[in-house]
C-alpha positions in Angstrom: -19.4 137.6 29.0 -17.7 136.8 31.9 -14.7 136.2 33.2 -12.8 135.3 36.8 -9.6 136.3 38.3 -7.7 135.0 40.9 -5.2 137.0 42.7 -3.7 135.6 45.9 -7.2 134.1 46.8 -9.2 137.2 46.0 -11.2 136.6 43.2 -13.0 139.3 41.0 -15.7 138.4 38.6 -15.4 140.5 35.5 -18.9 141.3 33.9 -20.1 143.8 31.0 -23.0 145.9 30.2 -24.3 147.4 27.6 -27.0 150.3 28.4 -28.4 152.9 26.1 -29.1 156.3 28.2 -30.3 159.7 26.6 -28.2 163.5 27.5 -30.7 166.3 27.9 -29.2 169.9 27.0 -32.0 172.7 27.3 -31.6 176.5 27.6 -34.9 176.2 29.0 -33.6 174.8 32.2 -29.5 175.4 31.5 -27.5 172.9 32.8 -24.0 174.0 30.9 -22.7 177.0 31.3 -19.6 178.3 29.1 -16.6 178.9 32.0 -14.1 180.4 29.4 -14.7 182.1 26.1 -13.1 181.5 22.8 -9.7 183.3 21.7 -10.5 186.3 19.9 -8.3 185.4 16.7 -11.1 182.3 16.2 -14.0 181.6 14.2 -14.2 178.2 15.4 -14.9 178.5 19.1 -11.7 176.8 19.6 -11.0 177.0 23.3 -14.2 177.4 24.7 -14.8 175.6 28.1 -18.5 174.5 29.3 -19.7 173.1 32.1 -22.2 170.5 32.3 -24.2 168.9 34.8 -27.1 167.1 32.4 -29.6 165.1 33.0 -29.3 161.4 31.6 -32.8 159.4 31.2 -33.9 156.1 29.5 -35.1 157.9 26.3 -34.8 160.8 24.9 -38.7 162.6 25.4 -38.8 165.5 28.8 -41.2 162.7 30.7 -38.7 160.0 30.3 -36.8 158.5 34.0 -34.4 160.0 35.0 -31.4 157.4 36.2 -28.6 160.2 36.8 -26.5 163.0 35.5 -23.7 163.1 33.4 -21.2 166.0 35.0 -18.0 167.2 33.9 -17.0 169.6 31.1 -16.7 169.9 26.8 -13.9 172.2 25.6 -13.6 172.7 21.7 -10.2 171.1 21.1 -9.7 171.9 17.1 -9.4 174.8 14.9 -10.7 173.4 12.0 -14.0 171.6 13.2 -16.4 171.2 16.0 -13.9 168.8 18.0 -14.7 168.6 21.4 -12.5 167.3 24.4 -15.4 165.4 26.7 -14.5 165.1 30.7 -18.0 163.6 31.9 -18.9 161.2 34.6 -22.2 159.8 34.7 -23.2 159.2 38.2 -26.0 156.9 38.6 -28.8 157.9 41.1 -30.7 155.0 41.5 -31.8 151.7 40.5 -29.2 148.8 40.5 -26.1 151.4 39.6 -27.4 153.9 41.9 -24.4 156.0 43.8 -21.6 154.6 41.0 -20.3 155.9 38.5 -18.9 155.5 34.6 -15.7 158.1 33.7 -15.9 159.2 29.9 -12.4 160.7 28.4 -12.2 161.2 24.9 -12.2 163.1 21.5 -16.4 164.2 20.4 -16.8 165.8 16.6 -19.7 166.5 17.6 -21.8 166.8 14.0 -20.3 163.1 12.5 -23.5 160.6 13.0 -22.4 158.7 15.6 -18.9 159.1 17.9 -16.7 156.7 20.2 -15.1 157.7 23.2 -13.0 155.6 25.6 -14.7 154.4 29.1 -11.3 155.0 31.4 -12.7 154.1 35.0 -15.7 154.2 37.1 -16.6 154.0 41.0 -19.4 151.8 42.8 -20.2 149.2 41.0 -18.2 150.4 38.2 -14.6 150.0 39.6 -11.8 149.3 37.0 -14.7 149.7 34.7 -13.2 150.2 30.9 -14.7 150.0 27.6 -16.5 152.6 25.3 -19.5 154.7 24.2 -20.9 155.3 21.0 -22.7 158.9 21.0 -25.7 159.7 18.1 -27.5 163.0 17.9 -31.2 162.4 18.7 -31.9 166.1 18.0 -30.2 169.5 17.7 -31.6 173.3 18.1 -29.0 175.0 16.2 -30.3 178.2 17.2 -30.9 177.6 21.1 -27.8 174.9 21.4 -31.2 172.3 22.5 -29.8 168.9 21.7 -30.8 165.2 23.0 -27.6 162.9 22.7 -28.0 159.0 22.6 -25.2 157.3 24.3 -24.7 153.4 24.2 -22.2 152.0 27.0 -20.1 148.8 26.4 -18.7 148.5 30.0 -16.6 145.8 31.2 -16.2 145.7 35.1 -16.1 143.9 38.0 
């Protein structure tokens, strides 16, 4: 799908791409770390904050390539459910994408089968990118917090 604009002779080729990359969570190797704590009046976690810095592959097995990392932070938004505000960035570290990067800003309940969040931006290749991702639970440690998280991007950019 592809579309051109013309703007006072620039023109900008619009293009979209649809990837399917794999988020890694292991307390073997942490790579998110809770920054504030719940309320003590909860029983829902609500207002926890974590950090994340995890790594994104092609599939969702240890061995698979790594491409990048998807950065930012979770915070559990509702009282009533495991509602999670997602701030994350995957930034690309090599291949064609390598050095951009896709901007994620949206509503994740994080135990429904499969979950939409808005693309709102990107950098690099990925400038004025916008369109969504569709997250599915690959597998989930209930006790440790391990998970693997499927994410398919629809990205249009230019």
């Amino acid at each position: 799908m592809t579309d051109i604009y013309e703007f006072e002779n620039l023109k900008f080729k619009e293009n979209f791409d649809k990837c399917t990359y794999t988020l890694e969570k292991s307390t073997c190797n942490p790579s998110a770390v809770q920054v504030v704590q719940p309320a003590s009046n909860t029983s829902s976690g609500f207002g926890v904050v974590t950090m994340i810095d995890d790594p994104l592959t092609l599939g969702p097995k240890l061995s698979s390539k790594l491409v990048g990392k998807a950065q930012g932070f979770y915070a559990s938004a509702s009282q009533q459910e495991l509602g999670l505000l997602m701030v994350m960035n995957f930034a690309f570290l090599e291949g064609k994408y390598n050095g951009s990067t896709i901007t994620i800003l949206g509503r994740n309940t994080a135990f429904s089968a499969v979950r939409e969040m808005p693309v709102i931006g990107g950098s690099g290749l990925f400038r004025f990118a916008r369109g969504y991702i569709q997250a599915s639970t690959h597998s989930l440690d209930l006790k440790t917090g391990d998970a693997v998280v499927e994410y398919n991007v629809y990205v249009l950019h230019y």
